[in-house]
GUFIRO-620592 format. One record per residue (C-alpha): x, y, z; residue in three letters. Coordinates in steps of 0.5 Angstrom, whole numbers, padded with zeros to 4 digits, always signed. Layout:
N
XYZALA...
***
This chain:
415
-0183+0256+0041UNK-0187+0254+0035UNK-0192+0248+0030UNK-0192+0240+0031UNK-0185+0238+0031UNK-0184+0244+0027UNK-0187+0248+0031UNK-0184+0247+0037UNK-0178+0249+0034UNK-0180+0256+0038UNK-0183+0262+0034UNK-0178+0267+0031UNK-0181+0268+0024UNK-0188+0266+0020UNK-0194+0270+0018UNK-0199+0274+0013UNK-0205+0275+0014UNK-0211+0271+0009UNK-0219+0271+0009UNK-0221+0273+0015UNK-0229+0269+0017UNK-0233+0267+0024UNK-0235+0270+0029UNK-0232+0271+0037UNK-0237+0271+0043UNK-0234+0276+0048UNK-0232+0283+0047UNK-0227+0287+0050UNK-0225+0289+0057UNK-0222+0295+0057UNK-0217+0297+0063UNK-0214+0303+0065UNK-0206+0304+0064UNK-0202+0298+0066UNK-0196+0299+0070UNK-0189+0301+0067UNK-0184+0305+0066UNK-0186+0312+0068UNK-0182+0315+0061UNK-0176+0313+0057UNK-0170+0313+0060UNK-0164+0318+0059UNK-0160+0316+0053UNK-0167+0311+0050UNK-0169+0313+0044UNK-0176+0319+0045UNK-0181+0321+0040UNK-0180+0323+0032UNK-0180+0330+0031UNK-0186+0329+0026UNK-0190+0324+0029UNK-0192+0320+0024UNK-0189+0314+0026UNK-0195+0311+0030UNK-0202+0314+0029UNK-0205+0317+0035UNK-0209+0313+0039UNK-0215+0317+0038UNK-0222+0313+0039UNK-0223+0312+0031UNK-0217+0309+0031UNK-0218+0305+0038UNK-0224+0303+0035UNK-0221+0300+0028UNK-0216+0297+0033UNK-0222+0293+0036UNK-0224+0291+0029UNK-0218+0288+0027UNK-0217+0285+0033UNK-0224+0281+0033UNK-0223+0280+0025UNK-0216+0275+0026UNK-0219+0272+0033UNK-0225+0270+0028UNK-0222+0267+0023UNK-0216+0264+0027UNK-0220+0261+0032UNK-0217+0264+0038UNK-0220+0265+0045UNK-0216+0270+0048UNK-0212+0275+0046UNK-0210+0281+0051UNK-0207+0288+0047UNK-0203+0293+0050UNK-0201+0299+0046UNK-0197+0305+0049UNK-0193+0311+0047UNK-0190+0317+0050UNK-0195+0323+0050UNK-0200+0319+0048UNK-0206+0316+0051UNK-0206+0308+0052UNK-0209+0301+0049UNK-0211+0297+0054UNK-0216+0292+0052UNK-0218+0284+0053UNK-0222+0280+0048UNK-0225+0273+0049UNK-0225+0267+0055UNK-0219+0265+0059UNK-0222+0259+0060UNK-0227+0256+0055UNK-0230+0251+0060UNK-0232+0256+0065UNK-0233+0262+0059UNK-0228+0267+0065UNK-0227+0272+0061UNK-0220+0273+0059UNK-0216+0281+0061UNK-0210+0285+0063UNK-0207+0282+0069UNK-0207+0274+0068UNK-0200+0271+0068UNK-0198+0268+0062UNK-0193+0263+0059UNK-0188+0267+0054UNK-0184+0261+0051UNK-0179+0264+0047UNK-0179+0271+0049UNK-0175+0267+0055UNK-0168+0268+0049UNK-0168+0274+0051UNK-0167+0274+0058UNK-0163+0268+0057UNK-0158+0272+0053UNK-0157+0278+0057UNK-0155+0275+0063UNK-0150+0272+0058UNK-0148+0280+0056UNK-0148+0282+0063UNK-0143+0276+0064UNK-0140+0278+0058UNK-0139+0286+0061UNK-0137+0282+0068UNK-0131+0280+0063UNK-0133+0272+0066UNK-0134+0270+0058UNK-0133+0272+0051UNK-0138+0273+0045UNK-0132+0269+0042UNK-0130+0264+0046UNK-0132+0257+0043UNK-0138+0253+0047UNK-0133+0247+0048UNK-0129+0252+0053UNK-0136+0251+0057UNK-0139+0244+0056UNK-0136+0239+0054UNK-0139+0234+0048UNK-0142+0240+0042UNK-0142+0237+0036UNK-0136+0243+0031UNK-0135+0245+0039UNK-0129+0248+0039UNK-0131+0253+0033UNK-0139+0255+0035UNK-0137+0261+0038UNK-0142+0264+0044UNK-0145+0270+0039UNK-0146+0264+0034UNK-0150+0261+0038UNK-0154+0267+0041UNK-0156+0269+0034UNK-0158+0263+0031UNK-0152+0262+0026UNK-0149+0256+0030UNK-0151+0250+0025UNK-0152+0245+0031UNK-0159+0241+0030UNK-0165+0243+0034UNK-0168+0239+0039UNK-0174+0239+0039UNK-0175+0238+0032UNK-0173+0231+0033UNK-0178+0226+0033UNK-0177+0222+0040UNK-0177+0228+0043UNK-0184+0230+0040UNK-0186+0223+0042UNK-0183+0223+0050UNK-0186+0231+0051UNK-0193+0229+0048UNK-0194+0222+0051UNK-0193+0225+0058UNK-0193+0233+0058UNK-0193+0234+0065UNK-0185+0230+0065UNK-0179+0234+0067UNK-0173+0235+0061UNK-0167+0236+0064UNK-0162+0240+0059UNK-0157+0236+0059UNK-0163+0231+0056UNK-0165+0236+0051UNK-0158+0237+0049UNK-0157+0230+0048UNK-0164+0230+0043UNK-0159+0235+0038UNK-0153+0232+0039UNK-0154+0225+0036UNK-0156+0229+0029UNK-0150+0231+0025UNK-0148+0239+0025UNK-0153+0242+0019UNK-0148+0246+0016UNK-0141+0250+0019UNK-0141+0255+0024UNK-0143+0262+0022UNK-0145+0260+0015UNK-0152+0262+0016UNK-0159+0263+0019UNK-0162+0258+0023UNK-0168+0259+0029UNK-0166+0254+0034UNK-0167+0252+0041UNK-0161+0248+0044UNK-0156+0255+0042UNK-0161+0257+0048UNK-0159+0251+0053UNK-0152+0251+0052UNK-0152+0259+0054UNK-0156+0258+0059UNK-0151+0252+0061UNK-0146+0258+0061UNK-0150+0262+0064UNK-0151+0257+0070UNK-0143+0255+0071UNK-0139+0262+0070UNK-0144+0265+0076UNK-0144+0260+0080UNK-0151+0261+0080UNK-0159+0257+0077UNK-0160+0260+0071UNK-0168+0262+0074UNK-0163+0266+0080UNK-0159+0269+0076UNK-0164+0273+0072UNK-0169+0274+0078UNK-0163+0278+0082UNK-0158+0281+0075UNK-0165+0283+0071UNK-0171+0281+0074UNK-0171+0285+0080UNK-0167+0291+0077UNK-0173+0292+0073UNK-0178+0291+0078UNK-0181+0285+0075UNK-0184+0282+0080UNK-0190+0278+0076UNK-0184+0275+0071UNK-0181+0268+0074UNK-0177+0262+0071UNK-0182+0256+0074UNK-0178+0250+0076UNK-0183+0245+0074UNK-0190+0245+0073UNK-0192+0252+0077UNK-0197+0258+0075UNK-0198+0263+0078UNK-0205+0265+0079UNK-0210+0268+0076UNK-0207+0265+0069UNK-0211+0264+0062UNK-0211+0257+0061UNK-0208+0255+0054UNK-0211+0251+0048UNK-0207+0247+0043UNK-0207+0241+0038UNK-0200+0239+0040UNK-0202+0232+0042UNK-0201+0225+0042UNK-0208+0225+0038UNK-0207+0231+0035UNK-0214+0233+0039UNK-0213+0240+0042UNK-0212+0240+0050UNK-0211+0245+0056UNK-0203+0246+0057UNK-0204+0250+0062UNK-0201+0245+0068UNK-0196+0242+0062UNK-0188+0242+0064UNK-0185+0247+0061UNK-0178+0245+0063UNK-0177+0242+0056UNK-0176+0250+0053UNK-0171+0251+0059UNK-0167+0258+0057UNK-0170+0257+0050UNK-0178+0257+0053UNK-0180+0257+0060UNK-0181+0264+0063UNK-0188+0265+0065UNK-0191+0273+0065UNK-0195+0278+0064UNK-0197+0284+0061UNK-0194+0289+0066UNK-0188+0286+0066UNK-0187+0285+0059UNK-0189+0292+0059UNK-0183+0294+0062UNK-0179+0290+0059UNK-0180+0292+0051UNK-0176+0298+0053UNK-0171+0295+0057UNK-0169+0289+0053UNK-0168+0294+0047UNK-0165+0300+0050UNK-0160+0296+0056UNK-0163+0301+0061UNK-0167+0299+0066UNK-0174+0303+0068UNK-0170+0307+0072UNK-0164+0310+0068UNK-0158+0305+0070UNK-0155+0301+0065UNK-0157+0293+0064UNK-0152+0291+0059UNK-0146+0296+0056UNK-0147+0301+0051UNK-0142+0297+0047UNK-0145+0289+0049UNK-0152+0293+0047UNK-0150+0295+0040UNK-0148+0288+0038UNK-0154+0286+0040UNK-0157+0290+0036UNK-0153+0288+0031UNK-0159+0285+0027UNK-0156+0281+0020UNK-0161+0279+0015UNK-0163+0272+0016UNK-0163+0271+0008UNK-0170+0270+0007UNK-0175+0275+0010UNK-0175+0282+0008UNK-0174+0287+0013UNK-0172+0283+0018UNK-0165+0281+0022UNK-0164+0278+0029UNK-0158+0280+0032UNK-0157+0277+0039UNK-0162+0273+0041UNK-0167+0279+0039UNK-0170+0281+0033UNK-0172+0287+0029UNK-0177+0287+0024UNK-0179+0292+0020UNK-0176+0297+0025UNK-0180+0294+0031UNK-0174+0291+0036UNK-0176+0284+0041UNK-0178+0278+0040UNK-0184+0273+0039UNK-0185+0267+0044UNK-0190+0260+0043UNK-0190+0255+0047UNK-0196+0249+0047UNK-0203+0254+0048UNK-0199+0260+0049UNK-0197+0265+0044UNK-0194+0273+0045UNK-0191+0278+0042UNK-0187+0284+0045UNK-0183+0290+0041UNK-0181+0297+0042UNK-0181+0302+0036UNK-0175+0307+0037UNK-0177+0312+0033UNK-0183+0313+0038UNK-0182+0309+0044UNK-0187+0306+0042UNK-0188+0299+0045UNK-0194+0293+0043UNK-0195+0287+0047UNK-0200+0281+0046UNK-0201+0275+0049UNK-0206+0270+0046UNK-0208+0264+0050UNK-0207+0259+0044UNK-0201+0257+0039UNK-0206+0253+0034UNK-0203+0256+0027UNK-0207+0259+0022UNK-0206+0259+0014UNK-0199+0255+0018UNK-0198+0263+0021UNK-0196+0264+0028UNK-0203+0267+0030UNK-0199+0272+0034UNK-0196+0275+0028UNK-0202+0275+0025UNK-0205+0280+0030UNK-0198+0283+0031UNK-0200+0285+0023UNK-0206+0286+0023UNK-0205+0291+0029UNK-0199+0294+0027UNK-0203+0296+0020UNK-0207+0300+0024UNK-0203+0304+0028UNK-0195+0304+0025UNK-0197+0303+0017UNK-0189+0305+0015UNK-0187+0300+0020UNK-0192+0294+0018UNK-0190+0287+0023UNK-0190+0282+0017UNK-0187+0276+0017UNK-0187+0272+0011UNK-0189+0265+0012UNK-0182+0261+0012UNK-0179+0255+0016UNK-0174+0258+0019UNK-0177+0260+0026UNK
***
């Protein structure tokens, strides 16, 4: 999720990279290849012909990865940032810059659980595609026929809600929800609370009419979710995706939790606008729009997964037909080269999505054209130059490594 009342609406679209100054005490910490899919699945999409699409992960260009990594940690300020990089016949990226605790100086790297705010829609809106397959619930269907009370709620449809084009008001841009989070961080939010914070504000605009970023289409879905299955949104995903997956290092945290080893997590969301740990916060006030914690193993896996349907092994995750609706990825009407489809983006050809949540912020995508996935976790979620500082990286890095396919995002207030 995302900036002070504005950046808590959860991240999906912000960025362009500025000067860039300061210096960054600690270097890399290289690694060996992290864990993931042994190779593209039957029917996932594999390398271009000609290869050009990603530059080869030679040791120059590792090298000016490096450097552009530790240019835009100097100039936003960021502490820790984990980069992971890997194509189909092609050497690996796997690096750590920076701390992952600045009151110890431990050294931030690869194996550290991190919590993926937003990232979270996209494990939310498959368990509502695999139900969806199951025929217990339409893309369709209008949110009323499930949860009583929506404002327009007998004409939000269910695709409307996941790909963010339902008019309802975004919670957590509502200022007695900011107040009740940052005076006590550590409270519980139940969803029918967070709910409650939208419903009070009149509908913004008509159902489908256009593109909106939002949080509470995630908390109606997840509700969805939980009363079609039969089971908590946090099971449901552990046994439908999580473990066909073999993502044993991705959990759904039922309060305060955090697995160890985990970075700490600097941000300025306070009630004294001074920066604080938010490492023990309770992410229950992101529920299904915002809660999963993960790491980049597990995210590894999951670029590819999310963006083909297919699990590691071969077998489907989502239908053919479910998944091309989801990737339906319409234009949100003021950024260029970018569309979002059901609860997933495609910008610049690089399909997934972004997470910021207080003192985190991640990134991770999958380029068809080569395979290729990238993902980065950043142990901050303070903004630069009002830019997410993840898709500062994801710009900076991709500049690098897919020039033809450059993960920019303009500044906007829509995500």
């Amino acid at each position: 999720m995302s900036h002070t009342s504005a950046r808590l609406r959860g991240a999906a679209v912000a960025v362009a990279v500025g000067a860039l100054l300061a210096p960054v005490a600690a270097g890399p910490v290289w690694a060996s290849p992290a864990a993931g899919p042994a190779a593209l699945t039957a029917g996932s999409p594999g390398p271009s012909p000609s290869g050009t699409a990603v530059r080869d992960l030679t040791p120059g260009v590792a090298r000016q990865l490096d450097a552009a990594v530790r240019t835009v940690m100097r100039a936003a300020d960021i502490p820790g940032v984990t980069v992971g990089i890997w194509t189909p016949g092609q050497p690996s990226y796997v690096r750590s810059f920076g701390v992952a605790d600045k009151a110890t100086g431990r050294r931030m790297a690869p194996d550290l659980y991190m919590r993926i705010g937003s990232e979270t829609k996209t494990f939310t809106v498959t368990a509502l595609l695999q139900l969806v397959d199951r025929r217990k619930v339409g893309l369709d269907d209008p949110i009323g026929r499930y949860v009583d009370g929506v404002p327009n709620g007998g004409r939000i449809t269910l695709r409307q809600l996941a790909d963010m084009r339902s008019g309802l008001f975004n919670y957590s841009e509502d200022p007695d929800f900011y107040k009740a989070l940052t005076s006590d961080p550590q409270r519980p939010f139940t969803p029918r609370q967070l709910l409650a914070y939208s419903f009070k504000h009149p509908v913004l605009f008509q159902p489908g009419q256009r593109f909106f970023y939002c949080n509470t289409n995630l908390i109606l879905l997840g509700l969805v979710v939980e009363k079609e299955s039969g089971q908590r949104l946090g099971d449901y995903i552990r046994q439908h995706v999580l473990d066909p997956a073999g993502m044993d290092h991705t959990l759904f945290p039922a309060g305060t939790e955090f697995p160890a080893p985990h970075a700490q997590g600097y941000t300025g969301q306070t009630a004294n606008g001074e920066e604080a740990d938010a490492a023990d916060w309770n992410p229950s006030w992101g529920w299904a729009a915002g809660a999963i914690i993960s790491d980049l193993r597990d995210l590894h896996t999951w670029a590819p997964t999310v963006a083909t349907g297919r699990f590691p092994d071969g077998s489907r995750m989502v239908g053919a037909a479910t998944q091309k609706q989801r990737l339906t990825t319409p234009g949100t009407g003021t950024i260029k080269g970018a569309g979002y489809g059901l609860g997933i983006f495609d910008v610049q050809g690089w399909i997934g999505h972004n997470g910021s949540l207080p003192g985190y912020e991640t990134l991770t995508v999958y380029l068809p054209a080569t395979g290729t996935t990238l993902v980065v976790l950043l142990n901050t979620d303070t903004a630069y130059r009002s830019q997410e500082p993840s898709t500062v990286l994801g710009e900076a890095i991709t500049k690098v490594i897919s020039p033809a396919h450059v993960y920019r995002l303009p500044v906007t207030r829509t995500g």
